[in-house]
PATI-127580 format. One record per residue: residue in one letter; x, y, z of N, C-alpha, C, O, CB in turn. Coordinates in pm, 1 decimal. Glycine has a CB too. Example, Ala and Ser with C-alpha at 12.3 -4.5 7.8 and 13.67 -1.06 7.14 Angstrom:
BEGIN
<zado "A" <1319.0 -569.0 780.0> <1230.0 -450.0 780.0> <1320.0 -330.0 780.0> <1423.6 -331.9 846.5> <1130.8 -447.3 904.6>>
<zado "S" <1285.0 -225.0 708.0> <1367.0 -106.0 714.0> <1290.0 3.0 787.0> <1340.9 113.8 803.9> <1408.4 -59.8 572.5>>
This chain:
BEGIN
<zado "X" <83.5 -117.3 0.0> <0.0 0.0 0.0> <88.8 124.8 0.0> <161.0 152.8 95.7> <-95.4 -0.9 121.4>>
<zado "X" <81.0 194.0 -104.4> <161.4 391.3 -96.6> <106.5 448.4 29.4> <-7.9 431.9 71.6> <94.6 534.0 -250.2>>
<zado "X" <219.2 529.9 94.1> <160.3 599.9 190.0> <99.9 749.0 89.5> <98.9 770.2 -31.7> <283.9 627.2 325.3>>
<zado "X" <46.8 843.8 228.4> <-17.4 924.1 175.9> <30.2 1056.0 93.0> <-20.9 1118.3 0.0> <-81.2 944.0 262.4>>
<zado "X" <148.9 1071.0 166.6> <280.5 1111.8 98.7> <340.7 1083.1 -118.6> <352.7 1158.5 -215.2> <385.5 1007.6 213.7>>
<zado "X" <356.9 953.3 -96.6> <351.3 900.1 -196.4> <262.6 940.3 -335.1> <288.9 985.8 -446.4> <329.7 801.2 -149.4>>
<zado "X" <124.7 889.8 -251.2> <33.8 956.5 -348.3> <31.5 1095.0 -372.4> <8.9 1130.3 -488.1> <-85.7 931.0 -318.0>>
<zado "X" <54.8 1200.2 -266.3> <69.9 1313.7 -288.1> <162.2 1369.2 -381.3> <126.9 1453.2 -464.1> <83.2 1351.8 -193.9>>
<zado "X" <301.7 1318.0 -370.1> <350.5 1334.8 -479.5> <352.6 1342.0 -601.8> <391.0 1423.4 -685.7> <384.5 1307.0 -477.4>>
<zado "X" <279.1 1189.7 -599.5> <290.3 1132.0 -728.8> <215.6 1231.2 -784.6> <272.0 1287.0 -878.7> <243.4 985.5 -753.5>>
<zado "X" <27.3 1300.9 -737.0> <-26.5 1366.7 -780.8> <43.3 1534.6 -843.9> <3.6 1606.2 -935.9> <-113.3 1351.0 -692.1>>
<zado "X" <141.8 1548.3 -762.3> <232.8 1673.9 -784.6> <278.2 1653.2 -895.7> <245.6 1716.2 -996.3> <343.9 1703.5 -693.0>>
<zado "X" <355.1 1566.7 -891.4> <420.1 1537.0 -1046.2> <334.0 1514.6 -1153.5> <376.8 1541.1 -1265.8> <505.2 1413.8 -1052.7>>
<zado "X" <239.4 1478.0 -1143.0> <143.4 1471.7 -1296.4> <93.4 1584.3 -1294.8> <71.1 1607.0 -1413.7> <15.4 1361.7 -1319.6>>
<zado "X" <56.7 1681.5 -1229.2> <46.0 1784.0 -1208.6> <120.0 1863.2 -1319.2> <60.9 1902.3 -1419.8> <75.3 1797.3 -1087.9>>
<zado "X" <242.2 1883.8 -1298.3> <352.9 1951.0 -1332.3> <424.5 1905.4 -1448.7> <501.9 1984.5 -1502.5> <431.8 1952.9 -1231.2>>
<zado "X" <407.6 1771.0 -1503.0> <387.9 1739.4 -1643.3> <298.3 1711.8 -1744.4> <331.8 1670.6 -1855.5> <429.1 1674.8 -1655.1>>
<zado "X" <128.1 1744.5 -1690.9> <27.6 1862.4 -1751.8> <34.4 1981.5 -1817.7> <7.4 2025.6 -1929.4> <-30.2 1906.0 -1676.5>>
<zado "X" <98.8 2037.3 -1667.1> <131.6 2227.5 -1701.3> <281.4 2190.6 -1837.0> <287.6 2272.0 -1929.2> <227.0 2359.4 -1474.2>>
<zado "X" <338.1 2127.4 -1837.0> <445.3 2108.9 -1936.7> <434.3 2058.1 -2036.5> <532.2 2062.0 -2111.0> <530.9 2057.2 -1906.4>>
<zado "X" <297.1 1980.1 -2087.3> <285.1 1952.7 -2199.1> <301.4 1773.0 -2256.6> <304.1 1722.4 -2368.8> <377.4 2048.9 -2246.6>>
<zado "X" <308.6 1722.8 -2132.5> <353.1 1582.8 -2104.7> <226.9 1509.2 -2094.0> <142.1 1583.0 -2044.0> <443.4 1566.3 -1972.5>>
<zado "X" <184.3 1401.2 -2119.4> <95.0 1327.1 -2121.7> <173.2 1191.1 -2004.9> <235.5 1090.1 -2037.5> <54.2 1298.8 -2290.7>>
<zado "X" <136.9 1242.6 -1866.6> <175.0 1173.1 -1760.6> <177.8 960.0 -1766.3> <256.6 890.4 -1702.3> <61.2 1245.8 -1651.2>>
<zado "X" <82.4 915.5 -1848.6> <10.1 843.3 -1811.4> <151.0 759.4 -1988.1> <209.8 652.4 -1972.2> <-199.6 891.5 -1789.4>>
<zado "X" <162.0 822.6 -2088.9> <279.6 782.6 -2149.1> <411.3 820.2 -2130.7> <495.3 776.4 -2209.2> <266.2 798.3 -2249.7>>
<zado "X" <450.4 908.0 -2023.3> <582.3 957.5 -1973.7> <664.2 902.4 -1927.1> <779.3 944.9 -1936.9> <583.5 1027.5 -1904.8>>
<zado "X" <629.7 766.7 -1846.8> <730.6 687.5 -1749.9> <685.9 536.5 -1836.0> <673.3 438.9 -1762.0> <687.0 698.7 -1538.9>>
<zado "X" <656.7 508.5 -2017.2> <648.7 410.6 -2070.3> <782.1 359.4 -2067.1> <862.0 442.2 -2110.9> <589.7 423.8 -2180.6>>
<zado "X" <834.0 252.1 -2030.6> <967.8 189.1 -2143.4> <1026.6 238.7 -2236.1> <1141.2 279.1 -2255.5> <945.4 92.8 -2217.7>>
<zado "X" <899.5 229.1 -2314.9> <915.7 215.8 -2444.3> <962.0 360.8 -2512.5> <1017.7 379.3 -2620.7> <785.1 158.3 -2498.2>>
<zado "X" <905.2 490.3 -2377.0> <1010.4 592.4 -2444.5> <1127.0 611.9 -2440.8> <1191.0 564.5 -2346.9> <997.2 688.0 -2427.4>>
<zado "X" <1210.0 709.5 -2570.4> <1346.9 732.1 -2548.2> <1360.0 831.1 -2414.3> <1268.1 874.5 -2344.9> <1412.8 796.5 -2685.3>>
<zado "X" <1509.4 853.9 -2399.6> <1471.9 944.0 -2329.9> <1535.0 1067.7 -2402.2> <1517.9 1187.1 -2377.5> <1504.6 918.4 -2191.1>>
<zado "X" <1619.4 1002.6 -2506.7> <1643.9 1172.8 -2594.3> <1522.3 1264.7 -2650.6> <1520.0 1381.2 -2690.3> <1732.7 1149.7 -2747.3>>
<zado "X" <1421.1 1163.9 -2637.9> <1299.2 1201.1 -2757.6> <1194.5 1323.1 -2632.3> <1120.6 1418.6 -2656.3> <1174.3 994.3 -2829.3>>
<zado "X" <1236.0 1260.2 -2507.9> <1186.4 1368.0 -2386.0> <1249.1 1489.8 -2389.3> <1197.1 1600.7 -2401.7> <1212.8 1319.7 -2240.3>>
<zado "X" <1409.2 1450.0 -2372.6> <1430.8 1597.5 -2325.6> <1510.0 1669.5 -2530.9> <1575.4 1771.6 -2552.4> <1596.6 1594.8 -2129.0>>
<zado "X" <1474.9 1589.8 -2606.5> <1443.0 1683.2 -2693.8> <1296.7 1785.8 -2699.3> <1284.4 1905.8 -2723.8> <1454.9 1607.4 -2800.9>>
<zado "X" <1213.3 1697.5 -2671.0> <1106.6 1759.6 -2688.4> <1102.5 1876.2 -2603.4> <1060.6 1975.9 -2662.2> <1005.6 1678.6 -2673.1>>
<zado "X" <1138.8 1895.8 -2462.8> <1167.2 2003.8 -2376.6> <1228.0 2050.3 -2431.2> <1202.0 2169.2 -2449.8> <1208.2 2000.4 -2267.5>>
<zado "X" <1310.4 2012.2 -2474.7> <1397.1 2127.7 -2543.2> <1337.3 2242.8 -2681.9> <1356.4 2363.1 -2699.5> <1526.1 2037.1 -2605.5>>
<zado "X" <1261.3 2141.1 -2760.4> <1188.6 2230.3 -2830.6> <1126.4 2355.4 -2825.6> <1122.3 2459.5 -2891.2> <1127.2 2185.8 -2852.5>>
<zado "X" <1065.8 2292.9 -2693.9> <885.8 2359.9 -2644.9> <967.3 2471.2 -2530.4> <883.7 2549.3 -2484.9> <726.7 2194.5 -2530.4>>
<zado "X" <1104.0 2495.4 -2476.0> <1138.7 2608.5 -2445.1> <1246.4 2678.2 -2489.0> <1309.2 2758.3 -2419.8> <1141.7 2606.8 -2346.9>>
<zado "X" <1279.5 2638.9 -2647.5> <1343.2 2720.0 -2767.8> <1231.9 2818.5 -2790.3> <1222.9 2929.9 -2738.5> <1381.0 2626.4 -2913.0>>
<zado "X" <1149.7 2763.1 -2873.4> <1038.4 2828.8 -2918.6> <950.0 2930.6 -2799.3> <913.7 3046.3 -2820.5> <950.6 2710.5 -2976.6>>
<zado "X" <931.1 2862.1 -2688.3> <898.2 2959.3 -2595.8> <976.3 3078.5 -2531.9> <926.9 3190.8 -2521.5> <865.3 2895.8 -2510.8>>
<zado "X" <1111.1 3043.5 -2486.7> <1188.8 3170.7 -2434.5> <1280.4 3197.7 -2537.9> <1279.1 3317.6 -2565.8> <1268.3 3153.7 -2293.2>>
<zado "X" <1352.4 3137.8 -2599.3> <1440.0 3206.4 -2713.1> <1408.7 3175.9 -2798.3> <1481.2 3092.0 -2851.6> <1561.0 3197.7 -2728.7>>
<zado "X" <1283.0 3217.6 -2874.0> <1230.6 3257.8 -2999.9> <1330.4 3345.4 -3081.6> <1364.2 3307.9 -3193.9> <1101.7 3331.4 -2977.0>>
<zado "X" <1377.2 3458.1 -3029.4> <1381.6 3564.5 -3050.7> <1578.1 3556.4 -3114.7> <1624.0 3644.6 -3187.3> <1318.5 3652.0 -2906.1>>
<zado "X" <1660.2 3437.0 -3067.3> <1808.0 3403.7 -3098.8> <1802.8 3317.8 -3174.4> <1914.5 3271.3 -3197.3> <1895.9 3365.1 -3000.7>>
<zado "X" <1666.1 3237.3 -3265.8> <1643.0 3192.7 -3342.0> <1670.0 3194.7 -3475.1> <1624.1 3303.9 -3508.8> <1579.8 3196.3 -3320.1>>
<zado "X" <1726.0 3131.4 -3595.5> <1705.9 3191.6 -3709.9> <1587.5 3118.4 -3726.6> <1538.9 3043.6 -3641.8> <1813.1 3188.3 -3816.0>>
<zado "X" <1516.7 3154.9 -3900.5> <1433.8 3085.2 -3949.4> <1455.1 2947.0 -3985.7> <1373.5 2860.5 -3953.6> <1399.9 3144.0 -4033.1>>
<zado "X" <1549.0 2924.0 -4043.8> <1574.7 2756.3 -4055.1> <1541.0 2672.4 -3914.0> <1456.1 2583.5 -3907.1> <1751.0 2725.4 -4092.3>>
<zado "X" <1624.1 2718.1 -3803.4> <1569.2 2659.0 -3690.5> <1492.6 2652.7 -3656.3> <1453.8 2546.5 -3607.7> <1587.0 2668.2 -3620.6>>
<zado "X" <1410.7 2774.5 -3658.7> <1242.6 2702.7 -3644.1> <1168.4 2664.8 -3708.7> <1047.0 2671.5 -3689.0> <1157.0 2751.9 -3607.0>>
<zado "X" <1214.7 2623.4 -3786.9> <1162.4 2543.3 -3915.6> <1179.9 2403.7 -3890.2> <1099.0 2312.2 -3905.8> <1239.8 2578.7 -4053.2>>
<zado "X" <1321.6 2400.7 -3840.5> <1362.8 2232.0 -3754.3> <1274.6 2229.1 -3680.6> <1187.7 2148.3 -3713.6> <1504.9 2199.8 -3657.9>>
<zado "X" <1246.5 2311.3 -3544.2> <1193.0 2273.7 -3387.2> <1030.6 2262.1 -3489.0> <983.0 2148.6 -3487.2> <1217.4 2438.9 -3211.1>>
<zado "X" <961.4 2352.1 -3559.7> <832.7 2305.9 -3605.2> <805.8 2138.5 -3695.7> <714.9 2058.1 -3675.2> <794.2 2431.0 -3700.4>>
<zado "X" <890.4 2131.2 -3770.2> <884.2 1967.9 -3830.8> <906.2 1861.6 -3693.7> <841.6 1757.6 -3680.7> <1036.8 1935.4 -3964.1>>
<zado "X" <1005.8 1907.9 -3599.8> <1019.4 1816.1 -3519.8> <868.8 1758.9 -3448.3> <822.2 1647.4 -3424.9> <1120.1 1870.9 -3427.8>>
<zado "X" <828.0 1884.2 -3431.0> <695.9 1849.6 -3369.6> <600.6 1807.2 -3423.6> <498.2 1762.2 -3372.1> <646.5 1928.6 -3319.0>>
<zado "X" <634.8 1821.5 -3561.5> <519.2 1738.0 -3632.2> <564.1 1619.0 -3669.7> <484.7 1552.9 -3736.7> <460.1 1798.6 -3753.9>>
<zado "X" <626.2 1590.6 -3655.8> <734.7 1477.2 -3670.7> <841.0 1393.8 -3647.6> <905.1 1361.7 -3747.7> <761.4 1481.8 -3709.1>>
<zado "X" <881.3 1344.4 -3527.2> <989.5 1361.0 -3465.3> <1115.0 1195.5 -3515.2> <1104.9 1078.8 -3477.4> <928.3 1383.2 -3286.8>>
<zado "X" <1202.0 1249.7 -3593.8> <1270.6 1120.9 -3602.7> <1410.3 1116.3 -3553.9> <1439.9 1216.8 -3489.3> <1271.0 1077.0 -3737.1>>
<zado "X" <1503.9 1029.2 -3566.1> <1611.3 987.2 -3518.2> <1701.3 1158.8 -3503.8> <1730.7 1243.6 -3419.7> <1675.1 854.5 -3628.1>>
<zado "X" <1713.5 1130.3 -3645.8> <1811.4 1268.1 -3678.1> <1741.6 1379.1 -3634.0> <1820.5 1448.9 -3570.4> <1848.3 1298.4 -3839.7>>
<zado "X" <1634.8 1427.3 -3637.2> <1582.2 1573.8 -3547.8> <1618.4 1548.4 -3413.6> <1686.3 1637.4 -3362.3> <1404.9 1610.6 -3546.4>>
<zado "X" <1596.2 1468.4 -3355.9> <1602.7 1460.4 -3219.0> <1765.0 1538.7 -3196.1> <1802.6 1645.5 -3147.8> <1582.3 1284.9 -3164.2>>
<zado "X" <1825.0 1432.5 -3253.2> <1986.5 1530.1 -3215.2> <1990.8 1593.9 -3253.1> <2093.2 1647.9 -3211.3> <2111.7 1514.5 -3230.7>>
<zado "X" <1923.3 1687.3 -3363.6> <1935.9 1820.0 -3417.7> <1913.9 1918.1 -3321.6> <1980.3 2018.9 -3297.4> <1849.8 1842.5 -3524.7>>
<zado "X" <1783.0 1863.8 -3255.0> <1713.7 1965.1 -3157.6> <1790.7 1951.6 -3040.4> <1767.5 2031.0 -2949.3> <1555.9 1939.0 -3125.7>>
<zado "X" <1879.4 1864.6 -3025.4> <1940.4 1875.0 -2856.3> <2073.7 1915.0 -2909.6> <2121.5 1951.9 -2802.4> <1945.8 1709.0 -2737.7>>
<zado "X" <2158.6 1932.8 -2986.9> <2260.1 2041.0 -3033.3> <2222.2 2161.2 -3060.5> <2306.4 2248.2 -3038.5> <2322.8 2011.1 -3140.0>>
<zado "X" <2077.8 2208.6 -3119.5> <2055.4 2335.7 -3119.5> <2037.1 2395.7 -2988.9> <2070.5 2513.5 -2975.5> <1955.7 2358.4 -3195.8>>
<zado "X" <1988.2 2330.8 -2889.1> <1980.1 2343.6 -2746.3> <2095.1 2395.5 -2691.9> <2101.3 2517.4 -2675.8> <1952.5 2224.5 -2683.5>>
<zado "X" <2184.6 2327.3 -2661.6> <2324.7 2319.5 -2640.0> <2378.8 2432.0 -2704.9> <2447.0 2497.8 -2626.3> <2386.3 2194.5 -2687.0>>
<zado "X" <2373.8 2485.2 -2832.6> <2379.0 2614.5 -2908.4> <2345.1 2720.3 -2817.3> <2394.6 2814.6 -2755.5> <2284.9 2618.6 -3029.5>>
<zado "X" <2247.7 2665.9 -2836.3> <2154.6 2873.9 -2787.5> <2205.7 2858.9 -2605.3> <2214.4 2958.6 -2533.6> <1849.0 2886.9 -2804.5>>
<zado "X" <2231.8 2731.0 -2560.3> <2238.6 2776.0 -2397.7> <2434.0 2857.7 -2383.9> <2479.0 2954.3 -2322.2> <2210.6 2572.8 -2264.7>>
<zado "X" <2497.9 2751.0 -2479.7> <2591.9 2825.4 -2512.7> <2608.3 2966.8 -2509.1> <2671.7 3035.0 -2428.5> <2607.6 2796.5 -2603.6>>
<zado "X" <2527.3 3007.6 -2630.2> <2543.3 3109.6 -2649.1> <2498.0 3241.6 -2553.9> <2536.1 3358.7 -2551.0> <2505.6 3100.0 -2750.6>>
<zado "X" <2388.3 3157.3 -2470.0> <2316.8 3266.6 -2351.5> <2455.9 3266.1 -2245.6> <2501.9 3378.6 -2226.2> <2133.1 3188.7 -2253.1>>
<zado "X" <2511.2 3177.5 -2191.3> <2548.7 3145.8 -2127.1> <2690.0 3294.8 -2162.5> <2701.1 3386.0 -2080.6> <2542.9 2986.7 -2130.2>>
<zado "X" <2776.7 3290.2 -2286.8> <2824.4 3352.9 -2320.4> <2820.4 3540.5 -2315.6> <2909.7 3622.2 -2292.8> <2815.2 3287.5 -2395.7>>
<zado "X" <2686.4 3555.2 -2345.8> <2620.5 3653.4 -2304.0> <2562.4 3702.0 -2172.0> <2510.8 3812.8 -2157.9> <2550.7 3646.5 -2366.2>>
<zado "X" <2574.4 3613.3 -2079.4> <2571.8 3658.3 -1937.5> <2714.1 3706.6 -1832.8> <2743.4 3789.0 -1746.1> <2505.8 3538.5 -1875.4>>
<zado "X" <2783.8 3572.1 -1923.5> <2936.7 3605.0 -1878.8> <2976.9 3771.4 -1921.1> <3046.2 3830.7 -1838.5> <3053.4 3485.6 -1971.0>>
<zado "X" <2942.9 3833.1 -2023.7> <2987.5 3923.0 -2088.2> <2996.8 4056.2 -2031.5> <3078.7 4147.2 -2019.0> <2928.1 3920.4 -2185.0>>
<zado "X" <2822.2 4014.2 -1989.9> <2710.1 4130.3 -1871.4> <2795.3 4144.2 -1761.1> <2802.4 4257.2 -1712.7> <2535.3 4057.8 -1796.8>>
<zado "X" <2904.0 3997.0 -1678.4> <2898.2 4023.7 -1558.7> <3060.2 4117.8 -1573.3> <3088.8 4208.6 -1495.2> <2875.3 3875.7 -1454.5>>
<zado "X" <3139.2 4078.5 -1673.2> <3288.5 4129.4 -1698.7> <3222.1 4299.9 -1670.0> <3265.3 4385.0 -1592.3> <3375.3 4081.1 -1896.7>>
<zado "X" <3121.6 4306.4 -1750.3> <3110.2 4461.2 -1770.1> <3035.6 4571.6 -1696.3> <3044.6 4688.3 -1734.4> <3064.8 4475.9 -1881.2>>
């Protein structure tokens, strides 16, 4: 038997991969990757917070991905990730020199 705790949690967490766009109930399948997760996060907060360090080709990737998601997008979308955090990352350092 889960204590009450347990369940509480558990309810937190589906909770919170609702508000994110996650379909709780296929999230913890096997059968998903897990690049294909945190690509997909990765997508859905390209397009949401750095829209704007975007070119058009790239969101042209992150939009097919979502309509489509295969082997090769997936790593596309988690190197473009890695890109733009790069590059924020670069740009904060810059802020603090100055």
């Amino acid at each position: 038997m889960q204590s009450y705790q347990t369940i509480k949690d558990m309810k937190l967490r589906d909770h919170w991969l609702k508000a994110n766009g996650y379909n709780p109930c296929n999230f913890f399948n096997p059968n998903l990757k897990t690049n294909y997760i945190r690509a997909k996060a990765a997508s859905k907060q390209l397009l949401n917070d750095c829209f704007d360090l975007l070119t058009h080709k790239q969101i042209e990737l992150l939009q097919a991905f979502k309509n489509k998601a295969t082997q090769k997008r997936i790593y596309q979308v988690l190197n473009l990730y890695k890109k733009i955090r790069r590059q924020l990352h670069r740009q904060i350092e810059q802020q603090k020199m100055v």
